[in-house]
C-alpha positions as MATLAB code, in Angstrom:
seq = 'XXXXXXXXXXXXXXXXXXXXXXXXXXXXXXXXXXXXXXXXXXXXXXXXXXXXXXXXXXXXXXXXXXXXXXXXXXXXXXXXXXXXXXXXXXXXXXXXXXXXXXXXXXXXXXXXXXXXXXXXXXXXXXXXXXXXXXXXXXXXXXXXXXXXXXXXXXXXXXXXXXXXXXXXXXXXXXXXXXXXXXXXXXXXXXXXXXXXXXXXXXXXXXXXXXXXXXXXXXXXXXXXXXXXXXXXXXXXXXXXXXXXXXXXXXXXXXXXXXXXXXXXXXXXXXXXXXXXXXXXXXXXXXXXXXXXXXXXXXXXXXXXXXXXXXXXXXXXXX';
ca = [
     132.648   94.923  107.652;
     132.909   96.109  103.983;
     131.182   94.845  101.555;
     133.952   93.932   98.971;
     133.544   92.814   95.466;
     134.040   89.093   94.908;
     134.656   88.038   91.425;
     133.035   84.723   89.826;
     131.398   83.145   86.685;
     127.607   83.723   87.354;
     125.572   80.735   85.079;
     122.557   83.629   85.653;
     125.206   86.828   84.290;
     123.836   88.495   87.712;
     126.045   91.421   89.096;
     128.229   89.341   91.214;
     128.288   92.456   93.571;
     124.398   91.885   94.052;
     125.085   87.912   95.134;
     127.853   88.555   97.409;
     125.466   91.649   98.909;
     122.545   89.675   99.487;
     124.808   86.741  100.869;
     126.310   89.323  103.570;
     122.492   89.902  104.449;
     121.478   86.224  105.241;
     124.814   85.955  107.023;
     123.598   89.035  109.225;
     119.982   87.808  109.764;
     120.959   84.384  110.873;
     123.047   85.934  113.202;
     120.928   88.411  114.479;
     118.263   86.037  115.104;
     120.581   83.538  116.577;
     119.135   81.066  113.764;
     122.726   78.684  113.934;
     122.296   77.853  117.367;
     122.037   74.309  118.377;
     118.206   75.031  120.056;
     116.574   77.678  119.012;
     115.728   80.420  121.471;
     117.402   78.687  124.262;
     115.489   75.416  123.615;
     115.789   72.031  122.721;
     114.195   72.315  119.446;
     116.215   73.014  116.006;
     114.753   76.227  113.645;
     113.106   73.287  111.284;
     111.450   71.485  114.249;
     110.394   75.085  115.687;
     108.740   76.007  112.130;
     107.092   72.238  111.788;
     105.882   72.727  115.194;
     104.559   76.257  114.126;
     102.688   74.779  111.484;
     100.870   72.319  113.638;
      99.423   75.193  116.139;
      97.895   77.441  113.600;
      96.223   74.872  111.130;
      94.298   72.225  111.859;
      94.104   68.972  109.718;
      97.365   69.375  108.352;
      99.042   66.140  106.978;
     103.027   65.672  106.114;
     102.235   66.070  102.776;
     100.740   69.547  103.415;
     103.583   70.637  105.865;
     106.595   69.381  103.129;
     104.983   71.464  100.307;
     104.528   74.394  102.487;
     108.129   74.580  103.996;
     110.040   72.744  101.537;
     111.332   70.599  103.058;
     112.673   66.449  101.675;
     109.834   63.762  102.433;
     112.042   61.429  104.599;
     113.454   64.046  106.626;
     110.211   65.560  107.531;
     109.160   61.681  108.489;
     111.788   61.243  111.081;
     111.090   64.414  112.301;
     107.270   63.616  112.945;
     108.077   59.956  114.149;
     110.417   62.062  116.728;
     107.587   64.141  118.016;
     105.228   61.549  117.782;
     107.678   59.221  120.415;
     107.466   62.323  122.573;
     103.970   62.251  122.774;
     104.193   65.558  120.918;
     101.557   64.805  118.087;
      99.135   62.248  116.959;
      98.339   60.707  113.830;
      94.822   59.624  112.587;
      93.501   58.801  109.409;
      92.119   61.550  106.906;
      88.536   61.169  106.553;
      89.133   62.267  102.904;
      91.678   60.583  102.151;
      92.459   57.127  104.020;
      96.433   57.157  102.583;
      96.697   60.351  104.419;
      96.830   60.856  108.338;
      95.922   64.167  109.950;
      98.425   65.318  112.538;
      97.811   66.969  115.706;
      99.129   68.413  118.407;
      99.153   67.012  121.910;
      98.364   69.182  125.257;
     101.882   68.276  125.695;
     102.752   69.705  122.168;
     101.098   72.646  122.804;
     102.849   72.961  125.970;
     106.050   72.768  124.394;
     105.187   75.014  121.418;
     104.326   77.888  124.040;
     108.054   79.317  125.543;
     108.852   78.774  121.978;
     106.376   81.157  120.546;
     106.615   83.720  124.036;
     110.380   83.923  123.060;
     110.496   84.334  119.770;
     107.653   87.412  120.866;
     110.400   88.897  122.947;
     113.147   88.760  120.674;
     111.853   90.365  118.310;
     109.902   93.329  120.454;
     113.659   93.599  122.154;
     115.169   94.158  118.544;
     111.998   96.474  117.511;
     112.278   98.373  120.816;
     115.509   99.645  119.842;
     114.290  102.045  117.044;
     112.131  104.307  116.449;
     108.723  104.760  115.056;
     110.021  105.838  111.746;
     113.156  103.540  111.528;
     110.604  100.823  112.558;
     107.998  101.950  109.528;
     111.121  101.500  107.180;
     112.418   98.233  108.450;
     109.399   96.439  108.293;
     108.377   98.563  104.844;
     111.752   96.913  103.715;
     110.771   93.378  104.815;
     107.195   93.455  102.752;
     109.125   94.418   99.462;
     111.466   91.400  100.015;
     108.080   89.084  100.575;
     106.510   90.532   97.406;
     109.427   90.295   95.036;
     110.671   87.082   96.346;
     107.573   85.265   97.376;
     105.020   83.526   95.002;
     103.329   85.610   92.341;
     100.288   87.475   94.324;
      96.736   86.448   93.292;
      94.589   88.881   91.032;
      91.768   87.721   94.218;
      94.092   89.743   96.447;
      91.850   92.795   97.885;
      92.046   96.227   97.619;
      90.541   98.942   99.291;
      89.501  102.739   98.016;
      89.890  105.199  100.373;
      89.569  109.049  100.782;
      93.146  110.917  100.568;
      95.293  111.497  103.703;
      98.081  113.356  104.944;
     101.139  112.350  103.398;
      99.178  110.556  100.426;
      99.696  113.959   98.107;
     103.845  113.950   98.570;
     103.517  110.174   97.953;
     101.691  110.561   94.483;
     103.937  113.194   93.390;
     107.074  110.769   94.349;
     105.443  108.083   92.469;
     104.265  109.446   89.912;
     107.095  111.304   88.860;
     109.263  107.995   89.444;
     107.045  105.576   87.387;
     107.079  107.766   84.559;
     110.613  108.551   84.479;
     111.385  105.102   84.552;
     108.948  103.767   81.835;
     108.530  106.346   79.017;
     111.907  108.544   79.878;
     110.313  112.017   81.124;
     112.126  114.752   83.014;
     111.379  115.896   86.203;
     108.802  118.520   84.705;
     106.450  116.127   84.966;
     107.315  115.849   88.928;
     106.791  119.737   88.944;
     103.513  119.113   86.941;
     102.044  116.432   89.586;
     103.146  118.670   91.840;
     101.000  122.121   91.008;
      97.996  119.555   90.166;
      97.820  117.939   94.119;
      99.088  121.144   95.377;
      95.999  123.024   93.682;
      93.778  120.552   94.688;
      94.400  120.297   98.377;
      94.967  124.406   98.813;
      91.434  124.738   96.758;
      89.859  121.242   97.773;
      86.057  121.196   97.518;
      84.465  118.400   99.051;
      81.356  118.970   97.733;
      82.157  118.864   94.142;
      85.634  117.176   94.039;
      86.947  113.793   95.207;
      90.576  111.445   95.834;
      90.172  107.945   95.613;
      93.431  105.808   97.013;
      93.562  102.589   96.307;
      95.052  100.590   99.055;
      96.614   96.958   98.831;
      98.074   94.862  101.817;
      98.617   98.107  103.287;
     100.556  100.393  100.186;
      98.926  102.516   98.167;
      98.650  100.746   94.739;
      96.890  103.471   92.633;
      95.116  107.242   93.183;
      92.379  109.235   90.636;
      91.357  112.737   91.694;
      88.508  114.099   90.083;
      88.380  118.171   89.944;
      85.366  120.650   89.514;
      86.371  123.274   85.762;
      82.488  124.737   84.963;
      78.805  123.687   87.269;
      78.623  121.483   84.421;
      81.722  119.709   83.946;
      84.727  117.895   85.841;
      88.407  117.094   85.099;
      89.671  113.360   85.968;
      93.444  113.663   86.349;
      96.390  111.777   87.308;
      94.994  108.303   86.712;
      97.948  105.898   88.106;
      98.631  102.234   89.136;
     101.706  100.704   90.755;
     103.430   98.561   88.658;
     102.646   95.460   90.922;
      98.836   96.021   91.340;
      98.198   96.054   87.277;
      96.035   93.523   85.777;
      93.977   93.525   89.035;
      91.335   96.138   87.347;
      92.276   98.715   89.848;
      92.884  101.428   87.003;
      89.202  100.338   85.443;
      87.523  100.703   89.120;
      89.113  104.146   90.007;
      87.671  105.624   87.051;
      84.426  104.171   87.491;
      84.218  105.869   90.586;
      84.801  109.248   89.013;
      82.063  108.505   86.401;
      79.542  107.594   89.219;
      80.784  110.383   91.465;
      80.761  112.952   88.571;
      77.011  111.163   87.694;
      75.799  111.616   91.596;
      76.872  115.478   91.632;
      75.084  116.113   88.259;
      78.110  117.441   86.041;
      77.061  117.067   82.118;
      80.522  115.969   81.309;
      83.546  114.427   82.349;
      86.642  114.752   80.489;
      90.479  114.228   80.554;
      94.074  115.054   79.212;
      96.387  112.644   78.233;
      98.798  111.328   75.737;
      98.889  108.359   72.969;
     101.869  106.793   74.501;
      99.927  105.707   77.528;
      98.429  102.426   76.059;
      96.479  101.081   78.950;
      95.316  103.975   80.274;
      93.505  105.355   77.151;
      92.213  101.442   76.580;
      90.501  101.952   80.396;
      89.189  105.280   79.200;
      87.689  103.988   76.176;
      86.222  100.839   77.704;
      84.107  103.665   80.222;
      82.863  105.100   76.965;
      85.140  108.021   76.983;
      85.231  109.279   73.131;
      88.476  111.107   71.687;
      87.495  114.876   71.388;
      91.104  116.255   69.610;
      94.719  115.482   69.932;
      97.752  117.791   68.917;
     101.298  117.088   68.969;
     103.681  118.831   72.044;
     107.064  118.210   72.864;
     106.875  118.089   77.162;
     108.764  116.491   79.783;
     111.228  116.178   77.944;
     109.348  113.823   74.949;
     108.047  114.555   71.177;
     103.907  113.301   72.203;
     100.614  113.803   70.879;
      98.257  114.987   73.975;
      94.983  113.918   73.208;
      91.722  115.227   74.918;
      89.189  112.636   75.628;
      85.282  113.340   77.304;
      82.482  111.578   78.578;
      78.615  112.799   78.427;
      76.825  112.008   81.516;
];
């Protein structure tokens, strides 16, 4: 099927290319999942009465209330749906101990019984469909389905946890990719900088020294959401470099704890000095650097990556 351009007055003045492409996308997932089906999986129950009946196995103490704000779904139609499981001695109802205008809903043995095949099949289907690829393809496609959750899905919580870890394969060709992406994108430099990233990880994993030198990764839901790398110049003094955040981890102090790790690793190892390169454009990272207690040792103008800046060298006495 091709993808053809419909034409029509957008109240949002979105792409109407990007509607009708996203469109073509739920029309293919409903499908592949068999979502229009009378029953669901071969069963009696509807796609709403499956999810409903979802909800009701993994919480406990749920009420309508809860359930309608969680799926969406209208008030009365969500009532005749419970009074329909309830008849088939699906669920029970009993008052809220917290709240007598509420009742708390349960499943019955025979609720449970019916939620089972439903959750075994769905299980299947999807293995079946995830079988068919490979380990890669199956990386991508379920890479793919996190970014729709996180740019669709409710704004994520700065209480959200995030992990630092030491660098791994594949981390190095990942910075590089980002780095040189992110920067393109938000201040307009050429792929020199790429080529710079580049000869700075590549030197530091040909020449790594455990001992004196460190990579901190910063790890969120599973995606790496920042990187530091702290490198060894004299016995008496380190380099920070290549300070970075993704776009959708900042605010969460990510930036701020990185570098307080190279402080406190620089501090444990005894160096006299810590210092850095970096340029006057890059507001929030030089406001990070100066909340550590980093002072501003010279700056000089330069015309790189393609840019007119002013460089600026900053340090830190340990």
């Amino acid at each position: 099927m091709t993808w053809g351009r419909v034409m029509s007055n957008d109240p949002h003045g979105l792409d109407t290319q990007a509607i009708e492409d996203m469109r073509h996308f739920n029309r293919f997932y409903t499908r592949q999942l068999g979502l229009l089906d009378e029953g669901l999986l071969d069963s009696v129950f509807s796609l709403t009465e499956a999810r409903v009946l979802f909800e009701l196995e993994h919480a406990e103490d749920l009420t309508a209330t809860a359930i309608g704000r969680e799926l969406g779904l209208d008030a009365g139609y969500l009532s005749r749906l419970l009074k329909r499981f309830e008849s088939q001695g699906l669920l029970t109802r009993e008052v809220s101990g917290q709240d007598s205008r509420q009742a708390v809903l349960r499943l019955t043995p025979a609720g449970y019984a019916a939620y089972a095949p439903l959750n075994q099949a769905s299980q299947a289907q999807i293995a079946a469909l995830l079988s068919e690829l490979v380990v890669t393809q199956r990386e991508k496609l379920l890479e793919a389905m996190r970014t729709i959750q996180n740019l669709l899905g409710e704004p994520k919580s700065s209480s959200v946890p995030y992990i630092l870890r030491p660098h791994q394969v594949g981390d190095m060709g990942w910075i590089v990719h980002r780095q040189g992406l992110l920067y393109a994108q938000e201040y307009g430099w050429d792929e020199t900088y790429e080529a710079l990233v580049a000869e700075i990880v590549a030197g530091f994993v040909k020449n790594f020294d455990p001992k004196w030198e460190r990579c901190w990764i910063a790890e969120r839901e599973g995606r790496i959401a920042g990187s530091v790398f702290v490198l060894r110049e004299t016995p008496t003094q380190a380099k920070l470099r290549l300070l970075y955040v993704e776009p959708e981890a900042r605010g969460l102090g990510i930036g701020q704890r990185l570098v307080e790790e190279c402080i406190r690793f620089a501090r444990q190892k005894g160096y006299r000095r810590l210092v850095l390169w970096t340029n006057d454009i890059l507001l929030s990272a030089r406001k990070i650097y100066q909340v550590a207690g980093f002072r501003l040792l010279d700056e000089e103008a330069h015309h790189s990556f393609g840019k007119d800046l002013v460089g600026q060298h900053w340090g830190l006495d340990l």
